[in-house]
C-alpha positions as CSV (number, residue, x, y, z in Angstrom):
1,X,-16.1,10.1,12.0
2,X,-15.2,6.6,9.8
3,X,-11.7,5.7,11.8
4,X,-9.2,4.6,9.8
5,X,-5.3,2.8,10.2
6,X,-2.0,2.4,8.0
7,X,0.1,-0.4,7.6
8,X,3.4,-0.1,5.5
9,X,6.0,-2.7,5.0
10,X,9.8,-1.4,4.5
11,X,12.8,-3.1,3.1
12,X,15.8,-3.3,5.1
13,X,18.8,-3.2,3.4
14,X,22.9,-2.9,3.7
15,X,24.2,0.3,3.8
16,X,26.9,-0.2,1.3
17,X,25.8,-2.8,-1.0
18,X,22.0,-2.2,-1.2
19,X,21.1,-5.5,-0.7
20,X,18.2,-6.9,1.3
21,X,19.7,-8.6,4.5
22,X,17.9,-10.7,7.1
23,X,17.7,-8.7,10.2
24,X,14.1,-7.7,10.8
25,X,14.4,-9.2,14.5
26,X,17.4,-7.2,15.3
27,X,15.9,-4.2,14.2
28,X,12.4,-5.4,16.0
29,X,14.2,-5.9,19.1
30,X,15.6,-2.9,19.3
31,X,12.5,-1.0,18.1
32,X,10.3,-2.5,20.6
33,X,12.4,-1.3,23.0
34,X,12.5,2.3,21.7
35,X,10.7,4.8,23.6
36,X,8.7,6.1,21.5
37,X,7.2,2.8,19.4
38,X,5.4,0.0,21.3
39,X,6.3,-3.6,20.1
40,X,3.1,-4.3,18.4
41,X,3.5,-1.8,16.5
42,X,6.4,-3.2,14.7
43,X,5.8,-6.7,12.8
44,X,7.9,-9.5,11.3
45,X,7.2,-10.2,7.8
46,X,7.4,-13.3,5.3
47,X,11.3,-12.5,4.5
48,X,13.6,-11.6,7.5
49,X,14.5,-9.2,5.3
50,X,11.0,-6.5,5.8
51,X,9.3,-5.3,8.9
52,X,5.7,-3.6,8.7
53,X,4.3,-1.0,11.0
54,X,1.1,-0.4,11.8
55,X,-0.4,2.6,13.3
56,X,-3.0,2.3,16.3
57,X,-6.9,3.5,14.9
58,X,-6.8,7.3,14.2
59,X,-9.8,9.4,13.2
60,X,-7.6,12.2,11.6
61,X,-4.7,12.1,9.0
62,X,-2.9,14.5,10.9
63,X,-2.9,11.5,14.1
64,X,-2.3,8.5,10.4
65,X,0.8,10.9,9.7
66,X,2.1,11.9,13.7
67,X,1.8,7.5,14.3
68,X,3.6,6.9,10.6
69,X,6.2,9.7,11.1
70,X,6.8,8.4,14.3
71,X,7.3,4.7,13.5
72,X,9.5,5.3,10.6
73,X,11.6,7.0,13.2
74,X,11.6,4.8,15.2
75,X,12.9,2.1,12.9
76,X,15.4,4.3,11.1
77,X,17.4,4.6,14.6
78,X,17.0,0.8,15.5
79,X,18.2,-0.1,12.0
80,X,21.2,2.2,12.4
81,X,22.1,0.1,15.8
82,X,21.4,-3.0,13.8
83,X,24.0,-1.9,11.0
84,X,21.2,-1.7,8.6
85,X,18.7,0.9,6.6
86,X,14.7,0.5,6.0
87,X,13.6,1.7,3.0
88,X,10.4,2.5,2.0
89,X,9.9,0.9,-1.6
90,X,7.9,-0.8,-3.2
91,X,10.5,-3.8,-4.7
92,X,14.0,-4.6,-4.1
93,X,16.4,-2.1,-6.2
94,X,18.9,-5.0,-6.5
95,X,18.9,-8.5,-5.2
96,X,21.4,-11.2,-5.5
97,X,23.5,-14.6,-3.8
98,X,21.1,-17.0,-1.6
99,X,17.4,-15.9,-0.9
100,X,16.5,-14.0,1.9
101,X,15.4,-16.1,4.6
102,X,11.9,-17.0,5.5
103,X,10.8,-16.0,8.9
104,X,10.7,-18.9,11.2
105,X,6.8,-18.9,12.2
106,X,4.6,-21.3,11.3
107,X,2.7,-19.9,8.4
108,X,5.5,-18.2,6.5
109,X,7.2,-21.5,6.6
110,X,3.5,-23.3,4.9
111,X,3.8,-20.6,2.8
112,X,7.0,-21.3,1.6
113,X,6.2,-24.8,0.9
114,X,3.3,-23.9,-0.8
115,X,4.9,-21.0,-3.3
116,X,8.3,-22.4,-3.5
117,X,10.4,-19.9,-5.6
118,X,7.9,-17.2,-5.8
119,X,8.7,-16.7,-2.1
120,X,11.5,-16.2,-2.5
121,X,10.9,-13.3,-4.9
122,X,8.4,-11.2,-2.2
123,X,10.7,-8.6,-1.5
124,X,8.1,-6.6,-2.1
125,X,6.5,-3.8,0.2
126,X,3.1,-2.4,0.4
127,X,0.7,0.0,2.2
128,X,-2.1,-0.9,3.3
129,X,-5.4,1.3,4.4
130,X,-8.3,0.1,6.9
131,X,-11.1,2.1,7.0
132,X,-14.0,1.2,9.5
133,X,-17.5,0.1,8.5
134,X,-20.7,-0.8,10.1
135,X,-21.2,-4.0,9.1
136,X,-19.8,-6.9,7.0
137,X,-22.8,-6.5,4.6
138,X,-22.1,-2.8,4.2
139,X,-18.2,-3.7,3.8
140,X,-19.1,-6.1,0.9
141,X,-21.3,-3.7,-0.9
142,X,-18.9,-1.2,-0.6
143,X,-15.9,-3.6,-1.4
144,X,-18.4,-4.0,-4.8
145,X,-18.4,0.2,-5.2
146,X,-14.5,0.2,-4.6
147,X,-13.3,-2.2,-8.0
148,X,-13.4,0.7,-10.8
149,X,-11.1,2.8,-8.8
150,X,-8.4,0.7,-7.9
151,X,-6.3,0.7,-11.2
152,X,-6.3,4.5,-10.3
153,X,-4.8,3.7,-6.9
154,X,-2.0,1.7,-8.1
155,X,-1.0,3.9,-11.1
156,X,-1.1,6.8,-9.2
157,X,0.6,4.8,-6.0
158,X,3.0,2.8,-8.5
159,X,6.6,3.3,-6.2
160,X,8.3,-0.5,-7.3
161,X,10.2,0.4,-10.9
162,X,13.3,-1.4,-10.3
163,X,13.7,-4.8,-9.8
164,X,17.2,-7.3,-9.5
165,X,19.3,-3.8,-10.7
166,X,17.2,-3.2,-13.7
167,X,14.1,-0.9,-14.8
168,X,11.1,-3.7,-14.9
169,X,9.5,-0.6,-17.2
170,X,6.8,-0.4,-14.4
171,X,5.8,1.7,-12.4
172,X,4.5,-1.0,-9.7
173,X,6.4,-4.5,-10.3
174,X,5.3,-4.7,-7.0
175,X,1.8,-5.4,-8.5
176,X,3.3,-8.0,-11.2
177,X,4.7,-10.1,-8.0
178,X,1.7,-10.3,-6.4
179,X,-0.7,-11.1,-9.1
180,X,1.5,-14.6,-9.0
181,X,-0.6,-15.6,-6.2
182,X,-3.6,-18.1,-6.4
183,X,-6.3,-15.4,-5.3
184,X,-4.8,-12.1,-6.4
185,X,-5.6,-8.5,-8.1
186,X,-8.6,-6.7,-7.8
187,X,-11.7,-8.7,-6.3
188,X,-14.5,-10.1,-7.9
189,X,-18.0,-8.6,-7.4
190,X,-20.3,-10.4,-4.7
191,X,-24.1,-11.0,-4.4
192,X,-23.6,-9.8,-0.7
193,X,-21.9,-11.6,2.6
194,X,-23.4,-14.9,1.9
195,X,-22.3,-14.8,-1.4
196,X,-18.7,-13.9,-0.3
197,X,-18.5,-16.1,2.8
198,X,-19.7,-18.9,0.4
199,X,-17.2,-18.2,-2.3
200,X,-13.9,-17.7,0.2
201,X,-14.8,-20.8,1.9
202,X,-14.6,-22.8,-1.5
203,X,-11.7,-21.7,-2.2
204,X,-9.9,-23.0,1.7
205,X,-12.3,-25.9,1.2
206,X,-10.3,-26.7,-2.5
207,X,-6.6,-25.9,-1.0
208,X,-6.1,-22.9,-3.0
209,X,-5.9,-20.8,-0.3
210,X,-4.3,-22.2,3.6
211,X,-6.2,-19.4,4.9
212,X,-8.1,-15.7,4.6
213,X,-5.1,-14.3,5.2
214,X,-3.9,-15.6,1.9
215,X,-7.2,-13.0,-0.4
216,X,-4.3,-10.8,-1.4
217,X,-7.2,-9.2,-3.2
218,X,-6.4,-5.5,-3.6
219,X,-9.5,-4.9,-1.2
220,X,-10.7,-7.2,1.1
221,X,-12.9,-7.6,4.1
222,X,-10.6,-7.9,7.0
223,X,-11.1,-10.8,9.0
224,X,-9.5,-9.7,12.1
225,X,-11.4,-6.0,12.2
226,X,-14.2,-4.7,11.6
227,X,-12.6,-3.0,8.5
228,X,-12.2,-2.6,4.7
229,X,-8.6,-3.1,3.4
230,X,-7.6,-1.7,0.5
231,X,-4.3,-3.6,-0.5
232,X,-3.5,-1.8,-3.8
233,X,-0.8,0.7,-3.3
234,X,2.8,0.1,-2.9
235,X,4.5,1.5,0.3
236,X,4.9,5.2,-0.1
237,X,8.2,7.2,-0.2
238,X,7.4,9.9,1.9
239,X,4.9,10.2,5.3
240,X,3.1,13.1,2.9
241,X,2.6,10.8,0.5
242,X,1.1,7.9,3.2
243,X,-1.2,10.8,4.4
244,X,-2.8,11.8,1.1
245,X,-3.3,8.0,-0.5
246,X,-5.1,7.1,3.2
247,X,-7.3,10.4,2.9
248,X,-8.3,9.0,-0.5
249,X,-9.0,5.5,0.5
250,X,-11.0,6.3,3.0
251,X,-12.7,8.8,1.3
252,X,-13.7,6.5,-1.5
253,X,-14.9,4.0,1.0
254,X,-17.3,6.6,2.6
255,X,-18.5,6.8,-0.9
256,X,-19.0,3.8,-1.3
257,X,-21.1,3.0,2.1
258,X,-22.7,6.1,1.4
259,X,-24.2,5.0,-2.5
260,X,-24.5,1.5,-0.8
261,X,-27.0,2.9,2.0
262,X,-29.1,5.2,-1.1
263,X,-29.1,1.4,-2.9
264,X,-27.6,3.9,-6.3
265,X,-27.1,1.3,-9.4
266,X,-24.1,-0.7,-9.1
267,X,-21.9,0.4,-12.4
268,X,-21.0,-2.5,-14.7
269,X,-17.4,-3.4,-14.2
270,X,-16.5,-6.4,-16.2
271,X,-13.7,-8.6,-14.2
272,X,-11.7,-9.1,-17.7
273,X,-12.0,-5.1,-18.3
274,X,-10.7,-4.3,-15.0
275,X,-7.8,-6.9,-15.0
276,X,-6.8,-5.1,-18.0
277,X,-6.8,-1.5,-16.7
278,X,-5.4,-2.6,-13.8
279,X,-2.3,-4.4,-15.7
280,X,-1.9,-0.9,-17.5
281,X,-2.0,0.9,-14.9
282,X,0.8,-1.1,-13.4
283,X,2.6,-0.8,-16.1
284,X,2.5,2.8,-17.1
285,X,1.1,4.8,-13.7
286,X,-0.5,7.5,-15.1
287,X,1.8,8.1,-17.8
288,X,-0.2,6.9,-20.7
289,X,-3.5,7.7,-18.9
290,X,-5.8,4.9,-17.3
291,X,-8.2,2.5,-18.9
292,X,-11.8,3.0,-17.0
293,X,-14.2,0.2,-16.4
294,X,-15.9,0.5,-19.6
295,X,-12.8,0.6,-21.4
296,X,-12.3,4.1,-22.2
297,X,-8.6,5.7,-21.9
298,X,-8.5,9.0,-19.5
299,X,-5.5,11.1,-19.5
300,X,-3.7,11.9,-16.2
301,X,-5.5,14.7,-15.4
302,X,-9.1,13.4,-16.3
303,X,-8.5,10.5,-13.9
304,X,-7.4,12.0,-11.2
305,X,-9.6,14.9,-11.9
306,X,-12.5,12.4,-12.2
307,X,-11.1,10.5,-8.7
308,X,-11.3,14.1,-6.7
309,X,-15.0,14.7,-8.1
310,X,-16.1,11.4,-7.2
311,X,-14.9,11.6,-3.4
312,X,-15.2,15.3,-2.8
313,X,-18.2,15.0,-0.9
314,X,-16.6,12.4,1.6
315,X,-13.7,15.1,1.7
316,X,-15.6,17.9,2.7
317,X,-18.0,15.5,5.3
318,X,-14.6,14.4,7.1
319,X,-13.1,17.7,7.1
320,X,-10.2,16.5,4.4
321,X,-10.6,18.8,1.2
322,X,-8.0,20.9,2.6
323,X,-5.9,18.6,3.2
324,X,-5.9,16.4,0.7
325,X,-5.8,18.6,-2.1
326,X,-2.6,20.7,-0.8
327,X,-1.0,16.7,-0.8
328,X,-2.0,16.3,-3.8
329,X,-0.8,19.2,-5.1
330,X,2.8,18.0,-3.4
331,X,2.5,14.8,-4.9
332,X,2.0,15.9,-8.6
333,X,4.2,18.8,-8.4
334,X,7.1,16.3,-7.2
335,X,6.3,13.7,-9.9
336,X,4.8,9.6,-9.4
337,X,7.2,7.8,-7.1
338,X,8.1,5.7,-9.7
339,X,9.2,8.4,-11.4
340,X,11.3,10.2,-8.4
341,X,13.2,6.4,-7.9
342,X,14.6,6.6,-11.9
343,X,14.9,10.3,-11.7
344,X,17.3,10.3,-8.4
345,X,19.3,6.7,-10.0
346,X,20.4,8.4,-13.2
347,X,21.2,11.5,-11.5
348,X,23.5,10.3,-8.5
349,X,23.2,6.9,-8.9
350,X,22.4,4.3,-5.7
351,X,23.2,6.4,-3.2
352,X,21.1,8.6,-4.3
353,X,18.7,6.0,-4.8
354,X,18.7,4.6,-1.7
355,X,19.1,7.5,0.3
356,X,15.6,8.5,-1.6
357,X,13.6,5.4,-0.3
358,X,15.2,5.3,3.2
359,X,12.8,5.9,5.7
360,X,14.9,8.1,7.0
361,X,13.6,10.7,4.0
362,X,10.0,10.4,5.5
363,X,9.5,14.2,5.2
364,X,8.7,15.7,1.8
365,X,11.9,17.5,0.0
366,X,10.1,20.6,1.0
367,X,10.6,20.0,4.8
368,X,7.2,20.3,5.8
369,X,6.8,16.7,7.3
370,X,7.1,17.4,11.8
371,X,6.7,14.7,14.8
372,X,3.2,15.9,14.6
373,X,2.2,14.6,11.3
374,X,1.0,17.0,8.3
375,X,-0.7,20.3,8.4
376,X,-4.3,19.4,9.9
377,X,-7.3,20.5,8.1
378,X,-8.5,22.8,10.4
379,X,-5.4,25.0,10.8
């Protein structure tokens, strides 16, 4: 079984006003001493303003959604002592006065330094999947397999609309903030490990980057596991939602290793072509359809139809079809998450809003999320 782990990033924010205040070690401390999360678990972030969680390696999304349910849980009541509320968005609703401060470690304060203003601006929150692989040769071929889909990913995953109390238009602003960065977006291809090795160590040779950590690629080879990292979704409203996006990435890497190992033709994905989709796909989630590698548009229901067909064999080799496709059915039925954020702010305004995105709100609407995660495959 291909092991895979979730991190996601949460905002925390006043109750009252909805805006992001600087008490991610408060709500640490208190978190860490929870009984049910352990304290590496729970992780400072650039802005004192976000935390991240990280689940331990699983091997089932029924154990990614028990470890995310719990965390979230966990937060929620240490927030609630720290007179504050995580929320799990992709971009600050509203902003405003001083920036939030930088958290006083070494490399966030080089960071600073280095991106000035933007840094300022990261209140942004993402989810990130690892999936194990065998080898960092097979992880760069597979990293090679993974470009086309990501545009799918992120319109699919957009949850980051609003920005500073206005609608960007986007579904994933998120997306827009991060493609600021020196080494952003969705990676280029890679002759192979050498090829990548060669090309990363340029770029820290030139200064671009301070380190590895800085490849806010939307995939990446992790440099600290023996993992893929697919970067491209913004953190998820619901657990249900975390569950079904980490069954997909992991399917699609199996996919990948799996075409990679049968040395199948590598299909042409032109960088400039794929910046592009990837840009729409930001901008309109699936709403306008998605622009494929070779330039063609798919509606919705082609994309994600083609998405399902692509991976199904990994689905059914993990045990996941099930699974995945009652989440999915969820997840459409429901609406995009972008689309759930401006649907509950013009109906009850920010309280609604934020009482949406709180972590708090980690089961679905339907009440089906439990302590033990989703519905596993085999039941």
């Amino acid at each position: 079984m291909i092991t895979l782990g979730v991190e996601e990033e949460y905002l925390l924010l006043d109750p009252v006003t909805a805006l992001p205040v600087p008490l991610a070690e408060e709500v640490r401390a208190a978190s860490g001493l929870h009984t049910t999360a352990a304290a590496w678990e729970i992780k400072s972030e650039l802005l004192q303003a976000q935390l991240e969680a990280a689940t331990p390696v699983c091997t089932g999304l029924a154990e990614v959604g028990g470890h995310l349910l719990r965390l979230r849980h966990a937060i929620s009541a240490a927030a609630r002592k720290a007179g504050c509320r995580p929320v799990a968005c992709g971009a600050a609703p509203l902003a405003g006065g001083p920036p939030v401060p930088v958290t006083g470690e070494g490399r966030y304060l080089a960071l600073q330094a280095q991106g000035a203003r933007l840094v300022d601006e990261q209140l942004v929150n993402g989810m990130h999947v690892h999936v194990g692989v065998p080898g960092r040769a097979a992880a760069v071929g597979a990293l090679n397999r993974l470009r086309p889909w990501l545009p799918v990913l992120v319109a699919m995953g957009g949850n980051s609309p609003l920005w500073r109390g206005r609608d960007t238009g986007f579904a994933s602003w998120r997306t827009v903030i991060f493609g600021r960065w020196p080494v952003s977006g969705p990676p280029p291809c890679f002759e192979g490990p050498d090829d990548y090795d060669l090309r990363v160590g340029a770029l820290l040779r030139a200064g671009a980057i301070m380190d590895t950590g800085q490849l806010y690629w939307q995939a990446r080879v992790s440099e600290r596991y023996p993992t893929l990292e697919v970067r491209a979704l913004d953190v998820q409203l619901t657990v249900e939602d975390a569950v079904l996006f980490a069954g997909i990435v992991r399917a699609l890497v199996a996919t990948a290793l799996r075409e990679e190992r049968e040395g199948l033709p590598l299909a042409p994905c032109p960088p400039e072509m794929l910046h592009a989709a990837n840009w729409h796909a930001a901008r309109y989630g699936l709403h306008r359809g998605l622009i494929d590698a070779h330039g063609r548009r798919r509606g919705p229901g082609e994309a994600v139809g083609a998405l399902l067909a692509h991976i199904t064999p990994a689905l059914d080799e993990a045990g996941d079809t099930r699974e995945v496709n009652r989440l999915l059915r969820l997840f459409l039925g429901r609406g995009a998450p972008a689309d759930r954020q401006r649907q509950a702010l013009a109906a009850g305004g920010l309280t609604a809003l934020t009482a949406l995105v709180s972590t708090e709100s980690a089961e679905s609407p339907e009440g089906q999320g439990s302590a033990e995660g989703p519905e596993s495959p085999e039941s």
